[in-house]
Every structure is written in structure tokens, then in C-alpha cells.
N, C-alpha and C positions, 0 to 999 in steps of 0.2 A: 754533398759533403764528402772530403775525399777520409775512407777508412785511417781510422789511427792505428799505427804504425805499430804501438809500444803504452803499455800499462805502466803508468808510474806511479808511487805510494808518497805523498807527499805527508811528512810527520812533522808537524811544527810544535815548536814549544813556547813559553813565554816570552816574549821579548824577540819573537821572529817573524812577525806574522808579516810585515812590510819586502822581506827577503823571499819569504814564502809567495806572496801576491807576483813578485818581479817573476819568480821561478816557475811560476802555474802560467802567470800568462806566455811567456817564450815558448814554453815547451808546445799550449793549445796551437800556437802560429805557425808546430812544426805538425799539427792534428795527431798531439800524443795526448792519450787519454789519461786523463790525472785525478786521481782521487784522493784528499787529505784527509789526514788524521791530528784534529786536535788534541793535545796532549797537556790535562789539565791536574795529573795526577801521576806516582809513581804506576798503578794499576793498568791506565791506558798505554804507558810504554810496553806494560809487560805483555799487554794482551796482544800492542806489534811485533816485539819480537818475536813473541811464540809462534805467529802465525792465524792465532783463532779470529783476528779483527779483519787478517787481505782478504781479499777477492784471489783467488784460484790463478787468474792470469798476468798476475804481478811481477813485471820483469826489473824494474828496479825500485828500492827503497832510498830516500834522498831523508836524509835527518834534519831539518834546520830548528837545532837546539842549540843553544851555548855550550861550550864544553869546556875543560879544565883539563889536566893530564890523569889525573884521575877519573873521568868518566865525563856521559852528560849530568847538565846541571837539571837537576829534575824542582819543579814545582816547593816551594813552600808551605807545608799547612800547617794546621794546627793540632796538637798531637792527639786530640779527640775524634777531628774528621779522620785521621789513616784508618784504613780499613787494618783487621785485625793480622794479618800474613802479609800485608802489604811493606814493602823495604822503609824506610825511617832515614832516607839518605838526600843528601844535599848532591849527592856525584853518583850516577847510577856506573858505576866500574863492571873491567874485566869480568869480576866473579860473577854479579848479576848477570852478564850476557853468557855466560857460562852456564847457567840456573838453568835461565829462560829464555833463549833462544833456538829456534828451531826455524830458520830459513833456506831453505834447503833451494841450491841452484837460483837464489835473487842475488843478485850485484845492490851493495850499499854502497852508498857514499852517505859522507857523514860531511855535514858544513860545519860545525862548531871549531873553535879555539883546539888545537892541542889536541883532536880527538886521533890521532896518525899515528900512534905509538904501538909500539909490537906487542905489546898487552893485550891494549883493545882488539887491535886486528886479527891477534889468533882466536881470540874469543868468538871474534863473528867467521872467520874461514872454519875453525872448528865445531860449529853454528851449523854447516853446509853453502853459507854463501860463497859465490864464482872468486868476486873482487870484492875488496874493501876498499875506499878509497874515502881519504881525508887530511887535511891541514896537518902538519905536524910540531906546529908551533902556532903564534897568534898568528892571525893572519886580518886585512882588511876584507871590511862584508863586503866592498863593491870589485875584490879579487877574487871573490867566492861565486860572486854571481856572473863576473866574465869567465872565467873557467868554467861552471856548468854548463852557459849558454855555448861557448866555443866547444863543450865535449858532446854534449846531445846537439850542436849541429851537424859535428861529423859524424856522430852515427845514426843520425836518420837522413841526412841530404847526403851527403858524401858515402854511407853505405860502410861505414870504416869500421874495423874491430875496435873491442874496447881499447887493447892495449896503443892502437894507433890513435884513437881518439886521445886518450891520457896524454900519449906524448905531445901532440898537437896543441892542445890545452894548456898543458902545464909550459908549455916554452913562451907563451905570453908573455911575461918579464918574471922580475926579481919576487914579485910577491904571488905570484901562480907557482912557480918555484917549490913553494913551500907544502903543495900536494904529494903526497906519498900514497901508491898504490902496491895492496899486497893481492896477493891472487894463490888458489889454491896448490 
């Protein structure tokens, strides 16, 4: 079995899990070891961005949530299950990653709608993350998943930096386009 290459954090949320499946398998066929986070609750995001849920050797975090220009779209419950300090939000925003993130030197990318806005991304560069990188308007899911797969193959077969891989990726066409990468 040839050693994996690269730890990635796969965080799915409601209504991703089919984009998530496409995204775990590509990466195994590049023998990147991938570990998911289901995300059934505002709590389980917090526990990712903070850091207390990775594993130690986590080189990128990959969000496949819905997004809005306001934030990820976080889970639905019912105002009895929220736990007691737990957010109460439909859009977990800037301010939440501001809160509670502590990702110190991981590269995110973000698949959701809208998530690419200078808001969000200083939230997570001021986080400590390398890169941010995500959609900056709606974008289609199967532009989301050729852009992944075209960025993590040049940087595990092709050997490329992130910023060479991005651009590789994103010149796909009109709707890969729509990737915005901010970096520290």
C-alpha cells in the first residue's frame, strides 16, 4: 500500500454527503488519507474549527457545507435540543470563526455557495490558516468537485504549490472561475 501522501479533514454537512462521497473517493485514488467530520449540529463545527475534534497531522480542511454570503448554513434543530452556549444560527458567519477558530498553519477550502467573501476569509487567515479558498458567488456542485479534483491532483501527482495548483484549477472554465483564494 503506497504511504499517503497528505491528511485531509473532510467536514460535511446536511445536504453534502453525495459531493463528500465523490471527494473522499478521488483523493483515496491519489492514497490521501482522509478523515470525515459529520456535522450534525452547530457544536460539531465548533469543535472543527477550534481544533479539539483533527488529528495533529491535518494538512487541509475541505468544508462541504451549503453556504450563503453570510456564513455556512448550519443544521436546523429544535430550540430545546441546542445545547446551552451553543450559537442559535441558520449562518454560522465571520464573527463565529472569529470566536472559535484556532487552525493554526491548515489550508481550508470551503465548497459551499458564497462562502469566498473577505469576511469570511479573514476570519479564517486571522484563525492562522496558510490559504482560504472558496466560491465567491453560487457556483455548480459538479464545478466544485472538478476544481478539487484538478487542485489535489496537482499537488500530489504534479508535486505543485498550492498557489500553482489554484491557478491550474480555477482556469477550467467559466464556472471554476468563480474560486477566490486568499492566503496569509
Amino acid at each position: 500500500m503506497t504511504q499517503p501522501t497528505l491528511c485531509i479533514a473532510l467536514v460535511v454537512g446536511e445536504r453534502s454527503e453525495n459531493e463528500a462521497y465523490a471527494i473522499r473517493a478521488f483523493l483515496e485514488c491519489l492514497s490521501v488519507r482522509v478523515v470525515t467530520y459529520w456535522i450534525g449540529r452547530p457544536r460539531d463545527f465548533i469543535e472543527v474549527l477550534s481544533g479539539k475534534a483533527l488529528y495533529d497531522d491535518v494538512d487541509y480542511l475541505i468544508f462541504c457545507l451549503h453556504g450563503q454570503k453570510d456564513g455556512f448554513c448550519m443544521p436546523q434543530l429544535g430550540q430545546q435540543i441546542y445545547d446551552e452556549q451553543e450559537p442559535r444560527v441558520q449562518a454560522f458567519g465571520a464573527q463565529h470563526i472569529q470566536l472559535y477558530a484556532k487552525l493554526n498553519d491548515i489550508k481550508v477550502i470551503a465548497t459551499g455557495c458564497a462562502l469566498g467573501n473577505n469576511e469570511i476569509a479573514d476570519s479564517f487567515i486571522e484563525a492562522g490558516c496558510n490559504i482560504y479558498i472558496a466560491p465567491e458567488d453560487y457556483i455548480l456542485g459538479s464545478a466544485v468537485l472538478i476544481f478539487l479534483m484538478r487542485y489535489f491532483y496537482e499537488i500530489v501527482v504534479n508535486q505543485c504549490i498550492d498557489e500553482v495548483a489554484y491557478t491550474i484549477a480555477r482556469s477550467i472554465d467559466q464556472e471554476t472561475l468563480i474560486f477566490k483564494c486568499y492566503e496569509k
